[in-house]
PAVEXMI-735164 format. One record per residue (C-alpha): x, z, y. Coordinates in steps of 0.05 Angstrom, whole numbers. Example, Ala and Ser with C-alpha at 12.3 -4.5 7.8 and 13.67 -1.06 7.14 Angstrom:
PT     xx     zz     yy
PT    246    156    -90
PT    273    143    -21
//
This chain:
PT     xx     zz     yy
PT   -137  -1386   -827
PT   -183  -1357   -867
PT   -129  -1305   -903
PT   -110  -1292   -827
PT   -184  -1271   -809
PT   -200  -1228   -864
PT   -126  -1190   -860
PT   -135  -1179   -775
PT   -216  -1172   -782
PT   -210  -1116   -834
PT   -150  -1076   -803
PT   -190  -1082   -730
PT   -253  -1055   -765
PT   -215   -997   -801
PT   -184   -978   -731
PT   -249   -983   -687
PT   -283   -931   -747
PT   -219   -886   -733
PT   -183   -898   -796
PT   -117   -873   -791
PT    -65   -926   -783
PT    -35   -922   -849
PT    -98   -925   -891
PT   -129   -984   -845
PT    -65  -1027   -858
PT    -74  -1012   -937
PT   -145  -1030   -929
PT   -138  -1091   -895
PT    -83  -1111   -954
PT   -124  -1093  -1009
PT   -182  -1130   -979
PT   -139  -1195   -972
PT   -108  -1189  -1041
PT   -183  -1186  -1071
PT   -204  -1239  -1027
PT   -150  -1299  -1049
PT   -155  -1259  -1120
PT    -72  -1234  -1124
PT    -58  -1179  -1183
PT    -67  -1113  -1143
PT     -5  -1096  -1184
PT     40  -1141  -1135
PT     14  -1101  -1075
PT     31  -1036  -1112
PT    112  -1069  -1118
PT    110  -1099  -1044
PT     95  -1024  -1022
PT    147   -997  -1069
PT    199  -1044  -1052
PT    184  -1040   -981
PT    214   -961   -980
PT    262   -962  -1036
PT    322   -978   -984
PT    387   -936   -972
PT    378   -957   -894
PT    314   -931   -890
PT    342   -853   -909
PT    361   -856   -839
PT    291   -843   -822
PT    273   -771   -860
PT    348   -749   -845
PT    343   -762   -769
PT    269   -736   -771
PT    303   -671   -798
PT    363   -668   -744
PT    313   -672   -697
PT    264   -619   -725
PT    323   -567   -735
PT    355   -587   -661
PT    295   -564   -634
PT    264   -499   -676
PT    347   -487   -668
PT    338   -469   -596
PT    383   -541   -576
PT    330   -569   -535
PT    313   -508   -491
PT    388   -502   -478
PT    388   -578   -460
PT    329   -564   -413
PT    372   -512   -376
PT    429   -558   -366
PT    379   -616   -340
PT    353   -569   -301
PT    428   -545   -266
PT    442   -614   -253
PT    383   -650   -218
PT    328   -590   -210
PT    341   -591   -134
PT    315   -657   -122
PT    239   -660    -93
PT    203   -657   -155
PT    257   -626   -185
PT    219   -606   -255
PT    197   -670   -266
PT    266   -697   -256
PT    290   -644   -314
PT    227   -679   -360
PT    264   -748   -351
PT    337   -722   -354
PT    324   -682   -417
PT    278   -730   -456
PT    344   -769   -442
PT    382   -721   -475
PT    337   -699   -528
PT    321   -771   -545
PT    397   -774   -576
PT    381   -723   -618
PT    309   -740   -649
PT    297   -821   -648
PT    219   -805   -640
PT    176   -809   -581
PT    126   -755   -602
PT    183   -717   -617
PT    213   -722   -548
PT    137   -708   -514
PT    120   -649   -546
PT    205   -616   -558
PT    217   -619   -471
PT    130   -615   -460
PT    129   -551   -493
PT    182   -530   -450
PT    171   -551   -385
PT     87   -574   -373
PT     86   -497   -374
PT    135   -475   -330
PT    118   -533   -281
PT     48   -506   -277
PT     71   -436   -260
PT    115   -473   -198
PT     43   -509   -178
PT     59   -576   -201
PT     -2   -610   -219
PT    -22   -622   -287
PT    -37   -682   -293
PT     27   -701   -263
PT     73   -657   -304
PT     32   -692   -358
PT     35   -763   -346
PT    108   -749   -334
PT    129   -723   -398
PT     82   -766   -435
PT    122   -829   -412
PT    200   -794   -408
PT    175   -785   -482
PT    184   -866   -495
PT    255   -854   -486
PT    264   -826   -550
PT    259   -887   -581
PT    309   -931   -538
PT    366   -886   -537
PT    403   -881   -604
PT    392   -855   -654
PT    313   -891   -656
PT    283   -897   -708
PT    248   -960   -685
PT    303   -996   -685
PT    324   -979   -762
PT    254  -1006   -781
PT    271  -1057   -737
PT    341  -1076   -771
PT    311  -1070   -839
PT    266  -1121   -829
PT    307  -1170   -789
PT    368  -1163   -830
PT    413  -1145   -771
PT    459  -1094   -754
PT    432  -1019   -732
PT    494  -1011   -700
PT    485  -1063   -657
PT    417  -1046   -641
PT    438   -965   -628
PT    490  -1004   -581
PT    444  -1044   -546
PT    388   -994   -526
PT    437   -949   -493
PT    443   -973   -421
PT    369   -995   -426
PT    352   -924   -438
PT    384   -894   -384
PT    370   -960   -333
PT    284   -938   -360
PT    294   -854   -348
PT    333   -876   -285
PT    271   -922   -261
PT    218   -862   -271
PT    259   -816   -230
PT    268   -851   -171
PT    189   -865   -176
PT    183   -786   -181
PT    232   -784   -122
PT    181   -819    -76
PT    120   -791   -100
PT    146   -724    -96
PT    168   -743    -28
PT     97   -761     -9
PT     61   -710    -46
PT    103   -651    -22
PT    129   -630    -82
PT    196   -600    -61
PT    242   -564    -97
PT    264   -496    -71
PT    325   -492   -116
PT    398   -497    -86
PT    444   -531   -133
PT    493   -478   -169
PT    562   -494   -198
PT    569   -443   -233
PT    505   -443   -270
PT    518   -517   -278
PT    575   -489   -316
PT    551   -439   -354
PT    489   -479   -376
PT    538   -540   -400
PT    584   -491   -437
PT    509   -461   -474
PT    488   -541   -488
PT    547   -568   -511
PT    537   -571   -587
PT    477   -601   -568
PT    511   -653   -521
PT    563   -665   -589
PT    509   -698   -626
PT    504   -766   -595
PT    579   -767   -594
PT    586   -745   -660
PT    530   -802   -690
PT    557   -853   -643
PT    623   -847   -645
PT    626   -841   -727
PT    585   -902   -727
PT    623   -950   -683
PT    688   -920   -707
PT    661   -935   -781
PT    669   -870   -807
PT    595   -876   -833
PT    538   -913   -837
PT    478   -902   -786
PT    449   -875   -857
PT    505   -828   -866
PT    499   -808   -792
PT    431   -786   -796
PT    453   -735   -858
PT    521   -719   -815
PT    468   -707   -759
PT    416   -660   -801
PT    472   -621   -827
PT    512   -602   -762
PT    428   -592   -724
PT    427   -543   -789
PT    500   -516   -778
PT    484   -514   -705
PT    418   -465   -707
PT    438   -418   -764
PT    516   -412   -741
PT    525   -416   -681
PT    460   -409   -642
PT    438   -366   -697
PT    359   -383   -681
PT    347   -417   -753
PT    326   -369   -798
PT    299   -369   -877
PT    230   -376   -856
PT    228   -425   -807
PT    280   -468   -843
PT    229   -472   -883
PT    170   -489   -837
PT    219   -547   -817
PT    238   -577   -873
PT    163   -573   -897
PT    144   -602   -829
PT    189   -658   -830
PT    165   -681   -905
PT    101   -686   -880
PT    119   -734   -821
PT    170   -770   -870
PT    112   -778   -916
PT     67   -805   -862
PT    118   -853   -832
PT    136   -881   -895
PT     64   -893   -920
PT     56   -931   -852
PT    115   -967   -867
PT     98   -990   -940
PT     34  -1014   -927
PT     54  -1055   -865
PT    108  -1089   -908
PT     63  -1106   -959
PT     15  -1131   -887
PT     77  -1169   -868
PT     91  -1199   -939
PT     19  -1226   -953
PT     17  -1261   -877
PT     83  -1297   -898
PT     62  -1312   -973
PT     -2  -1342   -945
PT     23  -1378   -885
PT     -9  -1332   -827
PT     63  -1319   -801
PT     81  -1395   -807
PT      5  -1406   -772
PT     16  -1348   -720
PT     89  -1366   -699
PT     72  -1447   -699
PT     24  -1427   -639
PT     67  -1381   -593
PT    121  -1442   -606
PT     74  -1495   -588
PT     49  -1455   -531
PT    112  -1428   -503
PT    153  -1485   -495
PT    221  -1451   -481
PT    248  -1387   -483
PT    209  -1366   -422
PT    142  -1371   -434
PT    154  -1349   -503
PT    181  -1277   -479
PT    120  -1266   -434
PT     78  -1286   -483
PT    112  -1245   -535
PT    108  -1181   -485
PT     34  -1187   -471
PT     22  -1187   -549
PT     75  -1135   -560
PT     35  -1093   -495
PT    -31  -1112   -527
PT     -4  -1081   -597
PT     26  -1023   -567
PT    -44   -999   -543
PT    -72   -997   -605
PT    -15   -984   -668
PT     38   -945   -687
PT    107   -969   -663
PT    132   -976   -735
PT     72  -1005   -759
PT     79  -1058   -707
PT    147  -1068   -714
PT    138  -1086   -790
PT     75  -1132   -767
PT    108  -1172   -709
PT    180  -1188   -731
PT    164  -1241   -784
PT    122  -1275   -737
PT    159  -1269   -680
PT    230  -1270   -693
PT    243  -1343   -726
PT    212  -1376   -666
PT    255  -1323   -622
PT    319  -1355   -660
PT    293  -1423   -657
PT    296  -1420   -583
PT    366  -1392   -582
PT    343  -1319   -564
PT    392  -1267   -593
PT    362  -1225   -646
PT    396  -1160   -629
PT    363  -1178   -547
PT    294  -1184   -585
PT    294  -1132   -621
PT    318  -1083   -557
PT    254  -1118   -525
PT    207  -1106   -586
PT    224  -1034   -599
PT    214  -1018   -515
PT    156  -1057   -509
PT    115  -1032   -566
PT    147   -957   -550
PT    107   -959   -486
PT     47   -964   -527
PT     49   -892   -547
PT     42   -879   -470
PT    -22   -925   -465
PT    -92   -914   -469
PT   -128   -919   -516
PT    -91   -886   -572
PT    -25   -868   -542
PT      4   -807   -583
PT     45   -781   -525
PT    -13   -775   -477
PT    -54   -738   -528
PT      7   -695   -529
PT     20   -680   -471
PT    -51   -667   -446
PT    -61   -623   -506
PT     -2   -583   -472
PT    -18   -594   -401
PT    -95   -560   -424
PT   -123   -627   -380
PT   -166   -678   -406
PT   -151   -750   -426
PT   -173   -783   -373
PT   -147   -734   -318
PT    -82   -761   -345
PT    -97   -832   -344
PT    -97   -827   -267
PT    -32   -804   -262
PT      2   -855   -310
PT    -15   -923   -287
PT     56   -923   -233
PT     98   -901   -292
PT     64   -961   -335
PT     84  -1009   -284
PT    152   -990   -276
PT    170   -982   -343
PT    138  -1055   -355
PT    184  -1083   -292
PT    242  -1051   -329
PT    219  -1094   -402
PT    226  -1147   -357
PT    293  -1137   -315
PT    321  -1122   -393
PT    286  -1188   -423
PT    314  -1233   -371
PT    379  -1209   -361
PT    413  -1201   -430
PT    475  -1188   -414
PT    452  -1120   -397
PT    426  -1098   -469
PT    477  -1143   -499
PT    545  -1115   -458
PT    557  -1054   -506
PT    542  -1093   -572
PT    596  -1144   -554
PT    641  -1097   -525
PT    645  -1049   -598
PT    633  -1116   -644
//
C-alpha cells in the first residue's frame, strides 16, 4: 500500500504541475525505486527492455505510412471521395469528417493523426459554408477517436505486446466496432443538423462519385493491402506497417507525385520525433507497470475490482469508469501499459475473452483524447477551428454520450467485436 501511494501520489503531482506525460511516469518510477531502495540500474533495463521488441516496429513504421499518406496528398483525395458519397446529407460536411476519419483511420492508427490530417481539411472549408465552429470542432475532435479502433491502431499493438495476444486478432476485432462508433456519430449529426438547419445544398453526383473514387483509390488499397497480407499471412502486422510506409512513400512520389526531397524530409524528421515521444511514454510506463507487479500494487489493485465486482458485470462497468476516469487525464498508450496488468488477469478469471477486453480498453481509453481536461484532439481541433477550449466543450458532451453507449453495446454483446476474429482464426 504504501509502494502504491507513493507510485500514484507522485505521477498525480507531476501531472497537476503540467509535466508532460512521459517525464511524470519516469518520475513517479524513480521516486518509488528510491523509496523501497531498488538499484536505479534495474529501472534503466525495465525501460530498455520494455522497447527492444520486433512487434513494437509496427509503431514508427505505421507512424511513417501515415505521415507520408497525408503530406502525399492521400487524405485530401479521401476527403473528396467522402465528400461524393454522403456530402448531400443535412450536415453534409460533418458527415465527410466522420466518413473520412473512417478512412483515414486505416491508414494512420493515431487519433491526433486523424484530428488534425481531415481537421486541416475540412474545419476550414466548413466555416466558409457557415457551419459553426464549435460544431465543426467538436466533430472532428471525436471522428478523430476512430483512428485508433480501426486497423491498423496503434493502441492495440501496445495493447498485444503487453497481453501476449495476437494483433491480428485485435486489428480483426476493432473493425466492425469502428464503423458501428463513426456510424453512431452520424446519425447524431443527422438529427442535430436536422434541428439546427444545417442543410446541405449539394445534389449527389455519379459521376463525380466516380471520378473522385478512381483519384482515391491507392489510398482506399492500403487497408486492403495491410489487412489482407496480414490475415492471408503474407506478413506480420510488423511487416505490414513497413509494406504500408513504403507503398504511402511509393504512393506520393510516383504516382501522386506530391512527395518531394524536401518534405520527405520534414516527414521522416517529423515522424522520429513522435516515434521518439511515443516510445519514451512507452518505456517508462513499462517500467510503471513492472514495479506495481514486483511490489504487489497490481496483485492489491486487481484483488479489489475482483472482490468488488462479483461477476463479469460489475467488473466491466467498473473497469469502464476507471478506463473513462484514465482517459481524461493520460495518454492512451501510457494507459494501456498501466491498466492491463491490473486489469486483465481478473478479466480472464471471470471468463472474459482477452481479445473482447482489449477492443474495450483501447475504445474506452481512446475517448479520452476527446475529453476534457487534457484531450489532445480537442486542443486540436480548436487550435484549427481558431475557437476556444471551452467553446468546444459545449458542443461535445452528445458525441461523449454516444460514443460511451456504443463502449457499452460492444462490451455486452461480444459477439459483435469477436465475429471477424473467429471468422479469419
Amino acid at each position: 500500500m504504501s509502494v502504491a501511494l507513493v507510485l500514484f501520489g507522485s505521477l498525480v503531482a507531476g501531472l497537476a504541475i503540467g509535466i508532460p506525460i512521459a517525464v511524470a511516469i519516469g518520475m513517479s518510477v524513480l521516486i518509488s525505486f528510491l523509496f523501497v531502495d531498488m538499484p536505479l540500474a534495474a529501472m534503466a533495463q525495465r525501460m530498455y527492455a520494455s522497447v527492444n521488441s520486433f512487434t513494437l516496429l509496427a509503431i514508427p513504421f505505421f507512424m511513417l505510412a501515415g505521415s507520408l499518406m497525408e503530406t502525399g496528398g492521400m487524405s485530401r483525395r479521401l476527403v473528396r471521395f467522402a465528400n461524393s458519397i454522403v456530402g448531400t446529407l443535412a450536415g453534409g460536411l460533418a458527415h465527410v469528417q466522420v466518413l473520412a476519419s473512417c478512412f483515414f483511420a486505416a491508414l494512420s492508427g493515431s487519433s491526433p493523426a486523424t484530428t488534425a490530417a481531415i481537421g486541416s481539411a475540412l474545419i476550414p472549408e466548413m466555416k466558409r459554408k457557415g457551419y459553426p465552429p464549435e460544431f465543426s470542432a467538436a466533430v472532428q475532435s471525436i471522428s478523430g477517436t476512430i483512428g485508433t479502433i480501426i486497423p491498423p491502431s496503434i493502441p492495440m499493438v501496445v495493447y498485444g505486446v503487453v497481453a501476449n495476444e495476437s494483433i491480428g486478432k485485435l486489428f480483426a476485432a476493432g473493425f466492425i466496432p469502428g464503423l458501428i462508433y463513426g456510424g453512431s456519430f452520424m446519425v447524431l449529426i443527422y438529427f442535430i443538423s436536422k434541428k439546427r438547419g444545417y442543410v446541405s445544398a449539394e445534389k449527389f453526383s455519379g459521376k463525380e462519385c466516380w471520378v473522385s473514387f478512381k483519384e482515391a483509390i491507392w489510398a482506399l488499397l492500403v487497408p486492403i493491402i495491410i489487412l489482407g497480407g496480414i490475415y492471408s499471412g503474407i506478413f506480420t502486422p510488423t511487416e505490414a506497417g513497413a509494406v504500408a510506409a513504403v507503398y504511402g512513400l511509393f504512393a506520393g512520389v510516383v504516382i501522386y507525385k506530391e512527395l518531394n526531397l524536401k518534405n520527405i524530409a520534414d516527414v521522416f524528421a517529423k515522424s522520429a520525433t513522435n516515434t521518439a515521444m511515443v516510445l519514451l511514454i512507452i518505456s517508462a510506463s513499462s517500467a510503471f507497470s513492472w514495479i506495481m507487479t514486483v511490489k504487489g500494487v497490481a496483485s492489491l489493485v486487481g484483488g479489489w475490482f475482483a472482490a468488488m465486482s462479483g461477476g463479469p458485470v460489475i467488473f466491466l462497468l467498473l473497469a469502464i469508469l476507471l478506463l473513462l476516469f484514465m482517459g481524461c487525464f493520460m495518454e492512451t498508450i501510457a494507459s494501456v501499459l498501466i491498466v492491463t496488468p491490473v486489469l486483465l488477469p481478473v478479466a480472464k478469471s471471470l471468463a472474459i475473452d482477452p481479445i473482447l477486453f482489449g477492443i474495450v480498453v483501447v475504445m474506452t481509453l481512446s475517448l479520452g483524447m476527446s475529453t476534457p481536461p487534457v484531450g489532445e484532439n480537442l486542443y486540436i481541433a480548436a487550435s484549427i477551428a481558431g475557437i476556444s477550449f471551452e467553446d468546444l466543450l459545449k458542443n461535445i458532451w452528445p458525441f461523449i454520450i454516444a460514443a460511451i453507449l456504443v463502449i457499452l453495446l460492444i462490451t455486452f454483446v461480444p459477439g459483435i467485436a469477436l465475429f471477424l476474429p473467429n471468422l479469419f482464426y
